[in-house]
N, C-alpha and C positions, 0 to 999 in steps of 0.2 A: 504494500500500500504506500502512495506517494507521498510522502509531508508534506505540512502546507504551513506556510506563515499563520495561520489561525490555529492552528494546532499546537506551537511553539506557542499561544499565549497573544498574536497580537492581531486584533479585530481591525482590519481595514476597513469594513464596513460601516463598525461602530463609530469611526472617525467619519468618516463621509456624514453619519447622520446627525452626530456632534457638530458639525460645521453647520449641516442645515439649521440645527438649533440657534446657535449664536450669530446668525446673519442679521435678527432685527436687533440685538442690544451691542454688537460693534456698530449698525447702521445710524444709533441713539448717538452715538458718540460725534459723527461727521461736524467737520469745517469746513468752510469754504476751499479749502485749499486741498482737500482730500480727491485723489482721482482712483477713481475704479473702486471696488470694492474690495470683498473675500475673491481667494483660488490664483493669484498673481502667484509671483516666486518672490516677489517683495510687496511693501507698503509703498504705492506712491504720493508722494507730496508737494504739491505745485509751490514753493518757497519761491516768494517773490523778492527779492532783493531790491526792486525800486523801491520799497516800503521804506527802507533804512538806508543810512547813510553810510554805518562801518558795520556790519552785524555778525556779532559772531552767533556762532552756535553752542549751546551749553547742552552736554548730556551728563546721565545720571545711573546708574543701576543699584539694584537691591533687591533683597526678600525678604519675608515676612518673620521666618525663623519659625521659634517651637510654639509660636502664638499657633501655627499650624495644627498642636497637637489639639488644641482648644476645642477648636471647629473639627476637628475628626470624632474627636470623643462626646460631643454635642450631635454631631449630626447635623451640622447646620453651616453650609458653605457657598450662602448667599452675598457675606459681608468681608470675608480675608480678601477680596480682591481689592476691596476700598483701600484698605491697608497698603498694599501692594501700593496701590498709582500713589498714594502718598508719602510712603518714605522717597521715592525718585523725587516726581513733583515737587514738593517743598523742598529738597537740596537743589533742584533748578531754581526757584524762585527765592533761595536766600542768597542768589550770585546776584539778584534783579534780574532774572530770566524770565519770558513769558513762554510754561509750557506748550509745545506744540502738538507735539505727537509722541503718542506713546503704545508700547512691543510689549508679549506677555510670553513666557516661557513656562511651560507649563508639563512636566516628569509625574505622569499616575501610573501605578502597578497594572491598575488593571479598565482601559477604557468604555466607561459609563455615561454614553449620552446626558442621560439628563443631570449626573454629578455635573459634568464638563458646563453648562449651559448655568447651574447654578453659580460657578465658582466666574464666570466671562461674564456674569449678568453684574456680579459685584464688581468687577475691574472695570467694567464698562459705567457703571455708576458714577464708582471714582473719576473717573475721564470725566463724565461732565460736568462734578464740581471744582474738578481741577481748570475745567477748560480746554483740555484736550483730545485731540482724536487717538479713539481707540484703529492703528492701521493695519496692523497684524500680528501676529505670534504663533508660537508653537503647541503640538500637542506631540509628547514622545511619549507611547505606549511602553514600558519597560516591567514585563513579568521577570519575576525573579529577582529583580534590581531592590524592589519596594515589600517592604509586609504588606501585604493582602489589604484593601482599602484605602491605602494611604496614596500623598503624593507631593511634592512639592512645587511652590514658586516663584520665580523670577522676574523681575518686569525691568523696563529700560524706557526711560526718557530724553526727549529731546528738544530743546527750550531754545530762542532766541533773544537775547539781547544788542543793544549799541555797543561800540567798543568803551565809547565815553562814557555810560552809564551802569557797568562793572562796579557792582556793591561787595567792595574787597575790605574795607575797614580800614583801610590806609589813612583815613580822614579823622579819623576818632582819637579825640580829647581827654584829657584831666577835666573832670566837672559835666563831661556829656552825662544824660539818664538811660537806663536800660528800662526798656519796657517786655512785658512777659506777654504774651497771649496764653489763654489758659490750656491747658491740652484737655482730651475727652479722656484722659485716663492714661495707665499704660501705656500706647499705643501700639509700637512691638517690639518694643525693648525689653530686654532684662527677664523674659519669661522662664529661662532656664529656673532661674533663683527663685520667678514668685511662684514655679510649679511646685520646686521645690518645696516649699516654705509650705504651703499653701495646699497639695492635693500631697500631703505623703500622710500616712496611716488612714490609708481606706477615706479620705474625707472629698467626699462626692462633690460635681459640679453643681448639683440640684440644690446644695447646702444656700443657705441664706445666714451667710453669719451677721451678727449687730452692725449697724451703720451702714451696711450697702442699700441702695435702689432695691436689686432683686436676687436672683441668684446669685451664686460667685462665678457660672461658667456665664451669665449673662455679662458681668463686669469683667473678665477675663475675655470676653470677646469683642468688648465694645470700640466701634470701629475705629482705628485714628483721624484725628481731623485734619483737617486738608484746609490750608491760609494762603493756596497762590492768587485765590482773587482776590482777598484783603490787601495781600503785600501788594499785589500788582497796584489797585485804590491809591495803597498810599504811599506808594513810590512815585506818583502823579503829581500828588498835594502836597509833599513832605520831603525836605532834604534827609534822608533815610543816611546815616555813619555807616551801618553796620550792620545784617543781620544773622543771624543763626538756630540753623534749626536742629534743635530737644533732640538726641536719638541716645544711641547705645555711648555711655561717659558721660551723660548728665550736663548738668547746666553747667560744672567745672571746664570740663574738657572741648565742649562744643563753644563754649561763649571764648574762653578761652585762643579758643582757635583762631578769632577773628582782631585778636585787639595788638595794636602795634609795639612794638620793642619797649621797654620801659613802662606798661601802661598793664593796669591789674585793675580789680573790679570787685565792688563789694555790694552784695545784695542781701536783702534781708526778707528772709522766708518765712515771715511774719504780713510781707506787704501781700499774698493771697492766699484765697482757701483753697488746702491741700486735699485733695478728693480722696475720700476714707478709703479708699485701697491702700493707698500707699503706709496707713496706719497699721493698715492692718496685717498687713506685708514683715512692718516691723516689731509689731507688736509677736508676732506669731511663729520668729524666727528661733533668737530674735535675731533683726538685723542693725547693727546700729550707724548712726546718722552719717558716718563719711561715708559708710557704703553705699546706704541707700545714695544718698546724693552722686555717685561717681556710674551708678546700675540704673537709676529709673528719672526720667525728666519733674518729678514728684508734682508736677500739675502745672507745667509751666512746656507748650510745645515749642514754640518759636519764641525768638527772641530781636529787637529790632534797639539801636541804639541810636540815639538824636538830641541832637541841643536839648537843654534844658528848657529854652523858649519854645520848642516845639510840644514839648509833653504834653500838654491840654489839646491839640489837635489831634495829635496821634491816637490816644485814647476816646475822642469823639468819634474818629472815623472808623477803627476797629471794631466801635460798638456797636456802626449803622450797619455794618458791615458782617455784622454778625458772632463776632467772637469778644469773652468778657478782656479784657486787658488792663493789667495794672503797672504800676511804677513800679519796679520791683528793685533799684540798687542804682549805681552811678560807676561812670569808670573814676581812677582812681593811678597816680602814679605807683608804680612797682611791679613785683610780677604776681599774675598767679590770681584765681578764683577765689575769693573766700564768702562763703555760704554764712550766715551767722541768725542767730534767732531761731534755728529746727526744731528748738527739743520740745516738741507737741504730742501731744497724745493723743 
């Protein structure tokens, strides 16, 4: 009897039908600038360079990490793709890029139509509160590769900016403000440790421990949020120093990243309210407060630095704009992050 690729594990078919799934929620996604649809060998994209004057291009890659395990053991892989377009996304949009187009890379053990269709409906989500077109991606069948159910993923971004308008931090000041936007939680950082912490002796996702919304696999899923329209808003209205955005190294290492030779920064984690996971994170560990701060963005996603005279607009326009935003620290001569005011409970 002759082998067949479906016999080894990998349904061609499935794939075909999978595509036809996700045709109308990449279609959700379209720009003007998008040509052709699904079934190309690439994503086309009509980039008009009359538009700009010097433009470069900014891209971006990343994945979701063991937030993945979250939504396996839920059941529920309608919302990791949000995730996905926003860790790229916002590292395009804290150079002052405007996301363009964005690629999904997608590794499941075993391919499941309507899995596939849930997990491209959430990537495709993301894409339109990023702003960006969803233009194509991969699906690699790999039995044997994955335990039975699982899968993992990758996305890739790609953003436009001016040459002159490169938000590098080269500008930023002794006496500038750091402004916080708040994050929706987690986002998908640091989940090794809050699995850790958090789901070892048998303690179920269904759990509702004190201080959360709902479940804990509810708030261990909740989707990251996405600031490239905001940034984009107020990089219009706002001479913007400096942005950075929240991921894996916290507000030390990311803020950190952006501020010039001689110039340190001191915030105080007292100026917002820290979303009871991260309490509970440390209460449950335990974990204490340099960790947490170097592991989880503890409620602060993005971060944007600006004159001191600018502070009351920034804060106004982040609000129309949808996201809460505080004054959260000031740069500061010397080197180095320092976080002061944590010890909350």
């Amino acid at each position: 009897m002759s082998e067949t690729y479906a016999g080894a594990g990998v349904d061609v078919e499935a794939g075909r039908r999978a595509v036809d799934l996700i045709r109308r929620s990449v279609a959700s996604t379209a720009r003007p600038e998008v040509v052709g649809g699904l079934g190309g060998f690439g994503g086309l994209f009509a980039f008009d360079p009359a538009k700009y004057r010097q433009p470069l291009l900014v891209s971006s890659t990343d994945g979701v990490g063991t937030k993945l395990l979250v939504a396996q053991g839920l059941g529920r892989h309608d919302t990791i793709g949000i995730d996905l377009v926003a860790m790229s996304a916002d590292d395009v949009v804290a150079q002052g890029a405007e996301p363009l187009f964005f690629l999904d890379y997608l590794l499941i053990e075993r391919l499941v139509p309507s899995l596939v269709d849930d997990i491209v409906a959430g990537i495709a989500a993301g894409c339109r509160m990023a702003g960006c077109a969803l233009i194509g991606g991969e699906m690699a069948e790999h039995p044997g590769h994955l335990t039975a159910g699982s899968y993992d993923l990758a996305g890739f971004c790609v953003g436009v900016v001016e040459r002159d308008e490169v938000v590098t931090g080269a500008s930023i000041a002794a006496g500038d403000s750091v402004i916080g936007m708040a994050s929706s939680g987690l986002h998908a950082n640091g989940y090794s440790l809050a699995r850790r912490v958090l789901l070892r002796g048998g303690e179920a996702l269904s759990s509702r421990p004190a201080g959360l919304e709902g479940t804990l696999g509810e708030e261990l899923l909740r989707p990251t949020a996405i600031y490239s329209p905001a940034v984009l808003a107020l990089l219009d209205e706002v001479g913007v120093k400096g942005l950075s955005h929240v991921t894996g190294g916290g507000i030390p290492e990311n803020l950190g990243r952006i501020l010039p030779e001689g110039l340190g920064a001191e915030i105080d984690a007292r100026a917002w309210p820290r979303p009871p996971i991260f309490d509970l994170i440390a209460r449950e560990g335990p974990v204490d407060g340099a960790e947490m701060d170097r592991t989880f963005n503890m409620g602060i996603g993005m971060i944007a630095v600006v004159a001191p005279g600018d502070v009351a607009a920034t804060l106004a326009l982040l609000e129309r704009e949808g996201h809460r935003a505080f004054e959260i620290g000031r740069i500061v001569a010397g080197q180095g992050v320092q976080i002061r005011g944590g010890e909350r409970g």
